[in-house]
Gaussian input, Z-matrix of N, CA and C with variables (Angstrom, degrees):
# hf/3-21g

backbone

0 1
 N
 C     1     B1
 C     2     B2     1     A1
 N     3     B3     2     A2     1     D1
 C     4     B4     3     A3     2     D2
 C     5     B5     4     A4     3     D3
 N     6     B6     5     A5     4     D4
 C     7     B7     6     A6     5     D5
 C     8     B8     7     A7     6     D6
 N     9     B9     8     A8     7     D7
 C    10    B10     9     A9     8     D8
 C    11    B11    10    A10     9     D9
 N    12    B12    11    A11    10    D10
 C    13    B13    12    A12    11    D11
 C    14    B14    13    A13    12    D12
 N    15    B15    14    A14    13    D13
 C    16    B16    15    A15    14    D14
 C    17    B17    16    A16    15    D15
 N    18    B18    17    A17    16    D16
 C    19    B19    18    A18    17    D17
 C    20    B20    19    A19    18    D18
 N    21    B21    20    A20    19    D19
 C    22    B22    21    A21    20    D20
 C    23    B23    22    A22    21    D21
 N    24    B24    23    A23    22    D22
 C    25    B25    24    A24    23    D23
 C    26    B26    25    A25    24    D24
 N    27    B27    26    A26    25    D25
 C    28    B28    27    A27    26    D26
 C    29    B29    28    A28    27    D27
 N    30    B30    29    A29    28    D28
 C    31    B31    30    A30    29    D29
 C    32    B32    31    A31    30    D30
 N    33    B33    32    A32    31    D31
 C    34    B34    33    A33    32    D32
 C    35    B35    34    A34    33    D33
 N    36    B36    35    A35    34    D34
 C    37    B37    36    A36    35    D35
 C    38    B38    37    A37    36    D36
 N    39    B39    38    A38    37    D37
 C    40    B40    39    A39    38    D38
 C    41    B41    40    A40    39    D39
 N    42    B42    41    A41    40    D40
 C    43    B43    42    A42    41    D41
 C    44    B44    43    A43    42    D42
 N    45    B45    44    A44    43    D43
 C    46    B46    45    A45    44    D44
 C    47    B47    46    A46    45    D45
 N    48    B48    47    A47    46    D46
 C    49    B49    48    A48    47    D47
 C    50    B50    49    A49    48    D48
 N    51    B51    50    A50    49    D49
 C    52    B52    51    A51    50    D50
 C    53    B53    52    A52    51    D51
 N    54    B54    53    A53    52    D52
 C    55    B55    54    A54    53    D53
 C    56    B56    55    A55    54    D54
 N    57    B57    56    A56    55    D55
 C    58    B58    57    A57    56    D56
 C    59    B59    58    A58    57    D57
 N    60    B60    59    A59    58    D58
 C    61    B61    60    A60    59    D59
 C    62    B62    61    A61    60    D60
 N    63    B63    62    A62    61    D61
 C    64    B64    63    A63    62    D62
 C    65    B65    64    A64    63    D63
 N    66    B66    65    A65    64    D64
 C    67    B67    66    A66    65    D65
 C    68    B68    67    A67    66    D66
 N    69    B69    68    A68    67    D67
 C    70    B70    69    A69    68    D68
 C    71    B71    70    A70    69    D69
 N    72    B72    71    A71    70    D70
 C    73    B73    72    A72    71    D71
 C    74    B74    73    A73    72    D72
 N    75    B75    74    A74    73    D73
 C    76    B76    75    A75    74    D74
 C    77    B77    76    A76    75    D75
 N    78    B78    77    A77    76    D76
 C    79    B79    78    A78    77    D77
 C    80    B80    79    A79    78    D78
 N    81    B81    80    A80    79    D79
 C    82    B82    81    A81    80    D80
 C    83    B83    82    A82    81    D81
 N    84    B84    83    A83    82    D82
 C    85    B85    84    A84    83    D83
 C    86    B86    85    A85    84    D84
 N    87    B87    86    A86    85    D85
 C    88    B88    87    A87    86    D86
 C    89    B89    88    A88    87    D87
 N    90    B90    89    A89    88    D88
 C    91    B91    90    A90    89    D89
 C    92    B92    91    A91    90    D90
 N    93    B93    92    A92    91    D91
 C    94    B94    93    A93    92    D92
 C    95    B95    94    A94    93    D93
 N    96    B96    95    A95    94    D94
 C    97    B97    96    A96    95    D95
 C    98    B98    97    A97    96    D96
 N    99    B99    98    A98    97    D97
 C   100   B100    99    A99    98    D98
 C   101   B101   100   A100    99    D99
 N   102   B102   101   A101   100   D100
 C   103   B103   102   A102   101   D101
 C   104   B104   103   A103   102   D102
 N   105   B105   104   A104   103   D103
 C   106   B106   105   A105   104   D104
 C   107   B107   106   A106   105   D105
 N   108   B108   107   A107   106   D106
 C   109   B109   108   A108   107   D107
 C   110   B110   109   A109   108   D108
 N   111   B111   110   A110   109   D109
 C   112   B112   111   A111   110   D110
 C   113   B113   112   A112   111   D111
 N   114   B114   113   A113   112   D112
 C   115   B115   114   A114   113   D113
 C   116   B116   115   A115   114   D114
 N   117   B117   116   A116   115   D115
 C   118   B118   117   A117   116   D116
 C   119   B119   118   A118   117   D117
 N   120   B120   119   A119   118   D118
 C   121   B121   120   A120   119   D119
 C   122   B122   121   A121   120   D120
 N   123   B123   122   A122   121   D121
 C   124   B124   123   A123   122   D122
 C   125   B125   124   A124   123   D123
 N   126   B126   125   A125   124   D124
 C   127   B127   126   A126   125   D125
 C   128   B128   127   A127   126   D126
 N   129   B129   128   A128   127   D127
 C   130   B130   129   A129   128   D128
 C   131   B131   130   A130   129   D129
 N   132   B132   131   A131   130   D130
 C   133   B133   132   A132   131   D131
 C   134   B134   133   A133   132   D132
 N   135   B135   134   A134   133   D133
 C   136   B136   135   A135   134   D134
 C   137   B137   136   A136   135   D135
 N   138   B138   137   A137   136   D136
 C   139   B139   138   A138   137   D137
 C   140   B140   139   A139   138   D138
 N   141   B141   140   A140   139   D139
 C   142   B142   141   A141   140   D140
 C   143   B143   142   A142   141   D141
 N   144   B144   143   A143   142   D142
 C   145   B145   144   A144   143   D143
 C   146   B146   145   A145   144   D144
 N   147   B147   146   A146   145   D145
 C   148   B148   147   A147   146   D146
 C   149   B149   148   A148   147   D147
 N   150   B150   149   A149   148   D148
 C   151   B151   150   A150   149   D149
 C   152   B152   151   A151   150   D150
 N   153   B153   152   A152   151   D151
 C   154   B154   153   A153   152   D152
 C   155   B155   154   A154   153   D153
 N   156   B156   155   A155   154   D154
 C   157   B157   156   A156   155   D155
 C   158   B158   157   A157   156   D156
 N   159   B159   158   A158   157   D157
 C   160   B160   159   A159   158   D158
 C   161   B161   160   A160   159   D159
 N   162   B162   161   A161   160   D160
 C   163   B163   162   A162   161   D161
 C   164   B164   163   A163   162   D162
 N   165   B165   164   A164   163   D163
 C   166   B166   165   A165   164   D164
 C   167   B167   166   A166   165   D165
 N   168   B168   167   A167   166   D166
 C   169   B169   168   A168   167   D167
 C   170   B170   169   A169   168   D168
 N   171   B171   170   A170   169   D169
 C   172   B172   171   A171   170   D170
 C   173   B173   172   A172   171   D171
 N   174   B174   173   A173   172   D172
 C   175   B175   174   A174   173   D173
 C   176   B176   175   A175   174   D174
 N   177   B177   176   A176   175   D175
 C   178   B178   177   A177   176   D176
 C   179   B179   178   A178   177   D177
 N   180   B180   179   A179   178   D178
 C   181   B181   180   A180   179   D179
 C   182   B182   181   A181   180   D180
 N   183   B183   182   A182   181   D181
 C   184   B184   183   A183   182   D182
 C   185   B185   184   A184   183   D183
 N   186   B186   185   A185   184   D184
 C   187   B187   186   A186   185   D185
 C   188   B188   187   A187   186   D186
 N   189   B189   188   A188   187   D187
 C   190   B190   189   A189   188   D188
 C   191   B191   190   A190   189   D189
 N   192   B192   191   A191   190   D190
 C   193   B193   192   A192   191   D191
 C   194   B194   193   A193   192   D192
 N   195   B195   194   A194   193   D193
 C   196   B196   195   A195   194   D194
 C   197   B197   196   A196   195   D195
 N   198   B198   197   A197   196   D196
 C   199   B199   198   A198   197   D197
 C   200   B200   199   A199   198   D198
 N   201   B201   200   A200   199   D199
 C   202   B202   201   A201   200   D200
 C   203   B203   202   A202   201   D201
 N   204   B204   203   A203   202   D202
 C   205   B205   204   A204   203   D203
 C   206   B206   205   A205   204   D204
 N   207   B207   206   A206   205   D205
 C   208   B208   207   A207   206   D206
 C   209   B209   208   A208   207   D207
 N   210   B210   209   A209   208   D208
 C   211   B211   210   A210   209   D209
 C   212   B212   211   A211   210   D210
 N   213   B213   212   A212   211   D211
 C   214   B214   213   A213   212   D212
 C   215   B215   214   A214   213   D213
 N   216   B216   215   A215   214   D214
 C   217   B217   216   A216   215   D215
 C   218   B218   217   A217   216   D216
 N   219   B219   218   A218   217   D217
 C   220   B220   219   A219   218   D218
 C   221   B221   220   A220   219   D219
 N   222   B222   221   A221   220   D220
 C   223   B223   222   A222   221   D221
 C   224   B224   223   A223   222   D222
 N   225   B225   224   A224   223   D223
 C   226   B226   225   A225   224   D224
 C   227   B227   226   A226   225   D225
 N   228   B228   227   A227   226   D226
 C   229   B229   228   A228   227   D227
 C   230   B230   229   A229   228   D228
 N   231   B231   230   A230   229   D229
 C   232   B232   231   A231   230   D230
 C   233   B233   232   A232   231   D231
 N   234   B234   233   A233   232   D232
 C   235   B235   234   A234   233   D233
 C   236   B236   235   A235   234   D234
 N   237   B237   236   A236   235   D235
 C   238   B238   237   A237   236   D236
 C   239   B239   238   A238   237   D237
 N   240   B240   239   A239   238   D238
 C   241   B241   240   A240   239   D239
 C   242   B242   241   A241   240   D240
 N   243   B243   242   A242   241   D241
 C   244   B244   243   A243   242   D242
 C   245   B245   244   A244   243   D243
 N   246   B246   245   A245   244   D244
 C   247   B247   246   A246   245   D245
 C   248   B248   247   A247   246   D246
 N   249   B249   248   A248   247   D247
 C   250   B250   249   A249   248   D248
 C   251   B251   250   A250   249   D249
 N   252   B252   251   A251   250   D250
 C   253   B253   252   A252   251   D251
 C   254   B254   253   A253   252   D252
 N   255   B255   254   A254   253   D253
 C   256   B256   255   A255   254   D254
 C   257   B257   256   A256   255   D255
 N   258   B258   257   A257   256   D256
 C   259   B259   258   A258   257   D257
 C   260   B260   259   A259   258   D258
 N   261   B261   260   A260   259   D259
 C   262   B262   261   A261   260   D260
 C   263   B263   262   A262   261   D261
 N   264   B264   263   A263   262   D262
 C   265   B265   264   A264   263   D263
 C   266   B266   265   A265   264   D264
 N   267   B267   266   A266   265   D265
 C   268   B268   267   A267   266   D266
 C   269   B269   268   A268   267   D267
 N   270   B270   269   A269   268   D268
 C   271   B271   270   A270   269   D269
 C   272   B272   271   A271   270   D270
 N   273   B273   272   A272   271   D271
 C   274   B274   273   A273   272   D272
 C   275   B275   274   A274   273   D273
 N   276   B276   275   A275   274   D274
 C   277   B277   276   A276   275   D275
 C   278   B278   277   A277   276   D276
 N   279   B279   278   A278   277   D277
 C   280   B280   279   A279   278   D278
 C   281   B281   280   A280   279   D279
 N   282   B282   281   A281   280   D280
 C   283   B283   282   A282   281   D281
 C   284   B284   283   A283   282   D282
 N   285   B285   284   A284   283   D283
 C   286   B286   285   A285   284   D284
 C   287   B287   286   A286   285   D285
 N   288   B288   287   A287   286   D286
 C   289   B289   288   A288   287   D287
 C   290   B290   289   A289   288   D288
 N   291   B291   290   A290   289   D289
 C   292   B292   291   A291   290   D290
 C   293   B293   292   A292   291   D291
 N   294   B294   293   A293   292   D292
 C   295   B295   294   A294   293   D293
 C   296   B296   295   A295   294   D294
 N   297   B297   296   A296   295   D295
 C   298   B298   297   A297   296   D296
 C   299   B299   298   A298   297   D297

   B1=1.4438
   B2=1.5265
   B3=1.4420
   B4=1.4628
   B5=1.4112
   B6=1.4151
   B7=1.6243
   B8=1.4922
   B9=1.5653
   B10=1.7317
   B11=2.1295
   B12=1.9393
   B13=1.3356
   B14=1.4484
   B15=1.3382
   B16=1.7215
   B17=1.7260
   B18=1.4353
   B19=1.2222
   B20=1.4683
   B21=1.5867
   B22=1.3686
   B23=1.4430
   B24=1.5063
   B25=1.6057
   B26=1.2667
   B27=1.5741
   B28=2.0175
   B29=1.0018
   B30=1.1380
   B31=1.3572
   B32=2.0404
   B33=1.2260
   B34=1.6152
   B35=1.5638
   B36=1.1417
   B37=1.8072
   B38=1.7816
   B39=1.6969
   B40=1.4385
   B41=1.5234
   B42=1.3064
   B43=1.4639
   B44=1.1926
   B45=1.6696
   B46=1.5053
   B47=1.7379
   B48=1.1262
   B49=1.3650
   B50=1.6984
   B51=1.4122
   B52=1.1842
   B53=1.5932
   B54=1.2085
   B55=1.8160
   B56=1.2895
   B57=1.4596
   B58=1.6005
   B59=1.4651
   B60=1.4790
   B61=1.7311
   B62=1.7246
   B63=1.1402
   B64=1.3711
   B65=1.9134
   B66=0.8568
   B67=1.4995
   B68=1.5617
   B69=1.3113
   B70=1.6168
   B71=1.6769
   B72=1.4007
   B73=1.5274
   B74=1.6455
   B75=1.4047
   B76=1.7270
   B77=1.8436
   B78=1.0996
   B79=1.5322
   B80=1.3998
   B81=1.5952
   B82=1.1710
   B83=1.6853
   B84=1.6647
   B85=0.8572
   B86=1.9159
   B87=1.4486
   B88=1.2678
   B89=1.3208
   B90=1.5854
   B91=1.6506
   B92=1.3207
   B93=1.5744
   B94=1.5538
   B95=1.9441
   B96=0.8236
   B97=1.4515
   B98=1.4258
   B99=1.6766
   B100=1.1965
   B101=1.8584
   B102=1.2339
   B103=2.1588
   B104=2.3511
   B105=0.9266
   B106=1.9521
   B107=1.1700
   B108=1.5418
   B109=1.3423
   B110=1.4663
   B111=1.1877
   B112=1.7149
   B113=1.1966
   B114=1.4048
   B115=1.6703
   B116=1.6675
   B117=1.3113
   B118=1.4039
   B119=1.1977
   B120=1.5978
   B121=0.9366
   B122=1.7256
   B123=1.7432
   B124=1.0291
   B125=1.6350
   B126=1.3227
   B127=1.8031
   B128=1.5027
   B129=1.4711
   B130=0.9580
   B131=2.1435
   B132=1.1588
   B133=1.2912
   B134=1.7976
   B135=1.5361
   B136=1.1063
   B137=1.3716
   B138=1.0908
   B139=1.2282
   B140=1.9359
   B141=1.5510
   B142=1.7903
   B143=1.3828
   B144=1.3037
   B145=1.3439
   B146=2.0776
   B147=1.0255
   B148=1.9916
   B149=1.5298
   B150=1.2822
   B151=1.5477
   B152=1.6209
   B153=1.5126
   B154=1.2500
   B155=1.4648
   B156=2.0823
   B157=1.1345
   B158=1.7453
   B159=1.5197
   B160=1.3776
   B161=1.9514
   B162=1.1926
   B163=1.4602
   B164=1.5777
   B165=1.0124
   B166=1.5627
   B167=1.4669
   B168=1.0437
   B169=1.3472
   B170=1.5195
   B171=1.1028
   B172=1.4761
   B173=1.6673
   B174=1.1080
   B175=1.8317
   B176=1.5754
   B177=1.0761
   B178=1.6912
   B179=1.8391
   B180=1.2877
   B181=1.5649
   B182=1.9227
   B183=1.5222
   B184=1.4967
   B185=1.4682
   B186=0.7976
   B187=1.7712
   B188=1.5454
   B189=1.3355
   B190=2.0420
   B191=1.7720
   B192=1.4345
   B193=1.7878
   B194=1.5983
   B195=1.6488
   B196=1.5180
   B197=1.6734
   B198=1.1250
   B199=1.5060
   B200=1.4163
   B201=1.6433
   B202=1.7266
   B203=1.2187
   B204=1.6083
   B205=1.5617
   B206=1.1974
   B207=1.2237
   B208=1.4550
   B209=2.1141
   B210=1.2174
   B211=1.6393
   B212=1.4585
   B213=1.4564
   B214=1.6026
   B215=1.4638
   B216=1.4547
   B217=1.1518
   B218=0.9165
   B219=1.5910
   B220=1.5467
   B221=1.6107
   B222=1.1719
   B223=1.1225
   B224=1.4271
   B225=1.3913
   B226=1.2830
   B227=1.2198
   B228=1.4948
   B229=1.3718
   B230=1.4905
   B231=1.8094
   B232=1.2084
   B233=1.4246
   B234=1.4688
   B235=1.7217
   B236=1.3219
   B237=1.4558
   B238=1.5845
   B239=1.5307
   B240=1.3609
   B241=1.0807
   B242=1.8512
   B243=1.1439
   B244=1.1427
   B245=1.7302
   B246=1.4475
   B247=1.1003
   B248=1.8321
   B249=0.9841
   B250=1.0668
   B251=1.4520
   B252=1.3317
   B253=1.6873
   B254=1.3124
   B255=1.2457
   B256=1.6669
   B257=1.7900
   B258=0.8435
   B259=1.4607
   B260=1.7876
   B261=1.1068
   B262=1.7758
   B263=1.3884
   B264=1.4962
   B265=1.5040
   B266=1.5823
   B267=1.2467
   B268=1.5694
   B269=1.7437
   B270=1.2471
   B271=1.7034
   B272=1.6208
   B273=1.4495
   B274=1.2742
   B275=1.5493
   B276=1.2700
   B277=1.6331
   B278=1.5450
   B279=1.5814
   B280=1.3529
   B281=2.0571
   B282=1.4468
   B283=1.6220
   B284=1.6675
   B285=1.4830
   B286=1.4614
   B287=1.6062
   B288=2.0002
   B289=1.9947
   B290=1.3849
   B291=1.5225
   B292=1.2662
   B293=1.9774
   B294=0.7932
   B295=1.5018
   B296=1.4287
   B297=1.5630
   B298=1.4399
   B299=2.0612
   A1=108.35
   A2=113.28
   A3=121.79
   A4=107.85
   A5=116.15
   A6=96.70
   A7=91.19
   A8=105.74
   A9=116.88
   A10=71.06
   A11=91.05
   A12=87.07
   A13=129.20
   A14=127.65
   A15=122.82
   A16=95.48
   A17=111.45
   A18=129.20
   A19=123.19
   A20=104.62
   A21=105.91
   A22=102.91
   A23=113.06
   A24=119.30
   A25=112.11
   A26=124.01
   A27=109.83
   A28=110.05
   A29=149.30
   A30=146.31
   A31=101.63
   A32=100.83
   A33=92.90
   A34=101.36
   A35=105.17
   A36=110.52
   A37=106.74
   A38=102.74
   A39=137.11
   A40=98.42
   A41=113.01
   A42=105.12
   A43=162.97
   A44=96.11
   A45=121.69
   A46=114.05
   A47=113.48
   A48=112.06
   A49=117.36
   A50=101.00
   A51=132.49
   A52=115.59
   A53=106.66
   A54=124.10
   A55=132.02
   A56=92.84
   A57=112.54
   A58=115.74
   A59=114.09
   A60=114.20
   A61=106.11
   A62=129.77
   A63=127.81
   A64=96.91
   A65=125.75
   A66=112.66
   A67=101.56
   A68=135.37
   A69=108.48
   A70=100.12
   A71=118.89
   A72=124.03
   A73=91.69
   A74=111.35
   A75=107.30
   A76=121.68
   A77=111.55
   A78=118.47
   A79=103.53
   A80=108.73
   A81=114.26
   A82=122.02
   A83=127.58
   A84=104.58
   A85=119.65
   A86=91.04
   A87=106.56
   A88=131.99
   A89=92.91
   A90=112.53
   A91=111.39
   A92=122.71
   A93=125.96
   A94=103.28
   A95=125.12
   A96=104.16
   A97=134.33
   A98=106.65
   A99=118.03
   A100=119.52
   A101=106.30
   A102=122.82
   A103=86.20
   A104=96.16
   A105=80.93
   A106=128.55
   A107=111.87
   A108=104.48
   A109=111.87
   A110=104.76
   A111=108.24
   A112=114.83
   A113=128.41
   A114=133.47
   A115=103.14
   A116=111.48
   A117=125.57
   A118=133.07
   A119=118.51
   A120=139.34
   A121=112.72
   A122=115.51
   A123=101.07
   A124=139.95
   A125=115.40
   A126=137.97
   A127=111.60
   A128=109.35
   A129=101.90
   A130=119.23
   A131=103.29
   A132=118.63
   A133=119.85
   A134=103.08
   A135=119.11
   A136=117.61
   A137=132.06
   A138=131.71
   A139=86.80
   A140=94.11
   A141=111.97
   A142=96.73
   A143=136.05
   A144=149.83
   A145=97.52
   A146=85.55
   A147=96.37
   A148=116.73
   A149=108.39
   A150=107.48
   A151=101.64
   A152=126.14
   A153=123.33
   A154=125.34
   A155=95.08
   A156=119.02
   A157=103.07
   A158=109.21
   A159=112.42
   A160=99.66
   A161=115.88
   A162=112.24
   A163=135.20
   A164=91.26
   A165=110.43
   A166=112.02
   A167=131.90
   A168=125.50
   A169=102.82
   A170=128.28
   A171=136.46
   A172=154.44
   A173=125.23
   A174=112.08
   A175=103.20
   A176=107.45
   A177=112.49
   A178=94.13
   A179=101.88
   A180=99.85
   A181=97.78
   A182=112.87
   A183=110.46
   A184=98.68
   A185=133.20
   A186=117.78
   A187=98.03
   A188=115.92
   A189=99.64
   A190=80.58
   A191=111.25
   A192=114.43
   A193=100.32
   A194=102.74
   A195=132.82
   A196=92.81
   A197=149.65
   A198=132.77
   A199=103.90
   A200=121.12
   A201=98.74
   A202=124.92
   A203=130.53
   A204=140.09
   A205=113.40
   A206=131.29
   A207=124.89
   A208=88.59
   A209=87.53
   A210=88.19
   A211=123.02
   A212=112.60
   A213=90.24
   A214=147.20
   A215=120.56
   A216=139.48
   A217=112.76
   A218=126.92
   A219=131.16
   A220=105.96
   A221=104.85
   A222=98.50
   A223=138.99
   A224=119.36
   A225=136.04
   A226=125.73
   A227=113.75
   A228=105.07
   A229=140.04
   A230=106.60
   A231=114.76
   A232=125.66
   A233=101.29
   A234=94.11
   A235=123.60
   A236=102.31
   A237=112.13
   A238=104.38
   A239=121.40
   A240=135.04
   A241=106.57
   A242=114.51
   A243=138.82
   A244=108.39
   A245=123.43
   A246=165.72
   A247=114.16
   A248=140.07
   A249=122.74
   A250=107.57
   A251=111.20
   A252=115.35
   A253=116.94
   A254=104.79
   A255=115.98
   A256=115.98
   A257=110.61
   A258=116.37
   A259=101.36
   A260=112.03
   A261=108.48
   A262=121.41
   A263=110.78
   A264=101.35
   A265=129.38
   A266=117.71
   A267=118.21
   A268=91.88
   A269=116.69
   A270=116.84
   A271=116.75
   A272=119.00
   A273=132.86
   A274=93.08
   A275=128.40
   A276=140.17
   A277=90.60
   A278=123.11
   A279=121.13
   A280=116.07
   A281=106.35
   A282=115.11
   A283=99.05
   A284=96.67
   A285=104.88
   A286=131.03
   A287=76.80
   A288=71.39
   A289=103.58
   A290=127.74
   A291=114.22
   A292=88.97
   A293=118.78
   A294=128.91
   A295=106.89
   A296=125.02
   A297=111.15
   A298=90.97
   D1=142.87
   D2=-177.06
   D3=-83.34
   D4=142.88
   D5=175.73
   D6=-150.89
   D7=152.90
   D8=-139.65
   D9=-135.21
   D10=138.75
   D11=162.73
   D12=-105.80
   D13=141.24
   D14=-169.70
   D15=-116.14
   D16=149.29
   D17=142.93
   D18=-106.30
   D19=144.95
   D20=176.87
   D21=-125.65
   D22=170.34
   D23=160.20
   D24=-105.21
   D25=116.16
   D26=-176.83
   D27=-127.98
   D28=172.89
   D29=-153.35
   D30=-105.82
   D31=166.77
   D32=-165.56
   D33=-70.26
   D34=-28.96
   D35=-166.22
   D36=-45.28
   D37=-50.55
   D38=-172.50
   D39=-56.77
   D40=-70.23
   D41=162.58
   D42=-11.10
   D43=-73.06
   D44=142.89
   D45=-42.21
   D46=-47.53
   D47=-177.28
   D48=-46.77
   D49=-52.32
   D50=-168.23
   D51=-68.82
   D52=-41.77
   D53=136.38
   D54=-15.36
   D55=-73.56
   D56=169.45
   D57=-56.68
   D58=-59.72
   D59=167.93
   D60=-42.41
   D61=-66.02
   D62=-169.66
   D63=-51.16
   D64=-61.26
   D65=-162.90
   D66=-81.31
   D67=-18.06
   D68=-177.84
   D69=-110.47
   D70=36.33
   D71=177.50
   D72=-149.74
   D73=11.36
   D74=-179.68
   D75=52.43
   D76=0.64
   D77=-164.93
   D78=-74.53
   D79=179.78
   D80=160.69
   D81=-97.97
   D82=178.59
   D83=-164.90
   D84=-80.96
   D85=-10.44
   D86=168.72
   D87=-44.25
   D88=-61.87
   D89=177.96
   D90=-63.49
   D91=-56.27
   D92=169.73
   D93=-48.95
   D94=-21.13
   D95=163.79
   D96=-94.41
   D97=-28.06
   D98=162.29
   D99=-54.71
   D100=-42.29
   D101=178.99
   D102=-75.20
   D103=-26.91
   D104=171.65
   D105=-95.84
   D106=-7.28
   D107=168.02
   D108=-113.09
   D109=-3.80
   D110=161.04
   D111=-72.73
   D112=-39.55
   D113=-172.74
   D114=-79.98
   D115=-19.24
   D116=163.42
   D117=-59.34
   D118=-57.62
   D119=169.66
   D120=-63.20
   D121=-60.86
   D122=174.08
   D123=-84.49
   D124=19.74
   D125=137.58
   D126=-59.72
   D127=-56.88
   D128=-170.55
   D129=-67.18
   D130=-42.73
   D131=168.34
   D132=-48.32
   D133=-34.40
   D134=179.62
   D135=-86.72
   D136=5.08
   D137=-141.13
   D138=-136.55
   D139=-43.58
   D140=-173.90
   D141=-73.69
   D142=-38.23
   D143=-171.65
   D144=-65.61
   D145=-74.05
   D146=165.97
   D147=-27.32
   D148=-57.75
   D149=-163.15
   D150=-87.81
   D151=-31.58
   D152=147.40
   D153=-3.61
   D154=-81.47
   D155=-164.43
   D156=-63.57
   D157=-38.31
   D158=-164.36
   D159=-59.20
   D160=-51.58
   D161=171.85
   D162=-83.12
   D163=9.46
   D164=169.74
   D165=77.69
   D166=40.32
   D167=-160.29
   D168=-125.15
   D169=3.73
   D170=131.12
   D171=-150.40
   D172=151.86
   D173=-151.05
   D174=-53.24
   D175=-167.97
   D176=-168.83
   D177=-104.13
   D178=-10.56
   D179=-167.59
   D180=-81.48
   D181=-40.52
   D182=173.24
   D183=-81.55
   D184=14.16
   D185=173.46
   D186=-96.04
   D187=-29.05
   D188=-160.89
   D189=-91.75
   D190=-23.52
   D191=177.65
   D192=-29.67
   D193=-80.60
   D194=-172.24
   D195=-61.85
   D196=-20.18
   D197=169.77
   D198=-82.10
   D199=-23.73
   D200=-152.27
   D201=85.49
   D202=15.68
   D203=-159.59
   D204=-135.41
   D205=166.75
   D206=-166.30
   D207=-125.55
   D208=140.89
   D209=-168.13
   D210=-51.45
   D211=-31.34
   D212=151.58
   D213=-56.92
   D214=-8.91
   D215=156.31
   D216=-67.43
   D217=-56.48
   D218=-177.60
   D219=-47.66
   D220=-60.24
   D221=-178.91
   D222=-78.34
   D223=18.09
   D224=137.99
   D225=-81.68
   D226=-48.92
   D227=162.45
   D228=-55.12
   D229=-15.32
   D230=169.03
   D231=-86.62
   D232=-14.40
   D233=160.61
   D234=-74.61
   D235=-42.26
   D236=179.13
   D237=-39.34
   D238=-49.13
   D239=-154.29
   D240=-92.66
   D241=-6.94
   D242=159.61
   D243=73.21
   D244=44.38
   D245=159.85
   D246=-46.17
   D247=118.64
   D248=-174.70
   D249=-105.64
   D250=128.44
   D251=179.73
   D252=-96.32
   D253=33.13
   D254=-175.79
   D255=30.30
   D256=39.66
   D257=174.04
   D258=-159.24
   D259=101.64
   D260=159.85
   D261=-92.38
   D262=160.83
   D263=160.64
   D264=-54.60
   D265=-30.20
   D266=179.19
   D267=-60.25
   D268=-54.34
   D269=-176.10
   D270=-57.42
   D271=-13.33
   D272=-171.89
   D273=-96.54
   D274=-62.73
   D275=-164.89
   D276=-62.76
   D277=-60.07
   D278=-174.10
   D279=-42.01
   D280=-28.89
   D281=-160.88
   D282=-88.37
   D283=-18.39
   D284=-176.86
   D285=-77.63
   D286=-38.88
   D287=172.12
   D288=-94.76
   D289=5.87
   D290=-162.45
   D291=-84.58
   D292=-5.92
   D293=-167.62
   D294=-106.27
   D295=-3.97
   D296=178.58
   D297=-96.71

């Protein structure tokens, strides 16, 4: 794996935080930053993926894409998230008796 180096400027508070991850996960400070901007990134991705789905502006199949999830996940996570999958169970039960 390629790995590119970044500097940032963060405030001391942020720091300290970052401190704490390195000594109660034993890591270095490297790694504790590398696992924070991944959990960063993929909130944030997840979150962009959400409001997507909420306005319809893309399928559910590129949304678990942009999460990393396989659409049965998505679509748990979109209830949690209170997401509408345009199909409910009342709409499922309704197709059912309409078919007996």
């Amino acid at each position: 794996m390629n790995m590119r180096v970044i500097t940032a400027r963060i405030p001391d508070e942020m720091f300290e935080k970052i401190k704490e991850i390195e000594e109660s996960e034993r890591i270095d400070r490297a790694e504790a930053t590398r696992k924070l901007l991944f959990i960063g990134i993929t909130e944030k991705r997840r979150g962009k993926a959400i409001e997507l789905l909420r306005k319809h502006k893309i399928t559910y199949r590129k949304a678990a894409e942009m999460m990393g999830v396989t659409i049965y996940e998505l679509l748990d996570i979109m209830e949690k998230e209170g997401v509408s999958v345009g199909y409910s169970l009342r709409d499922l039960e309704k197709d059912i008796e309409e078919m007996k």
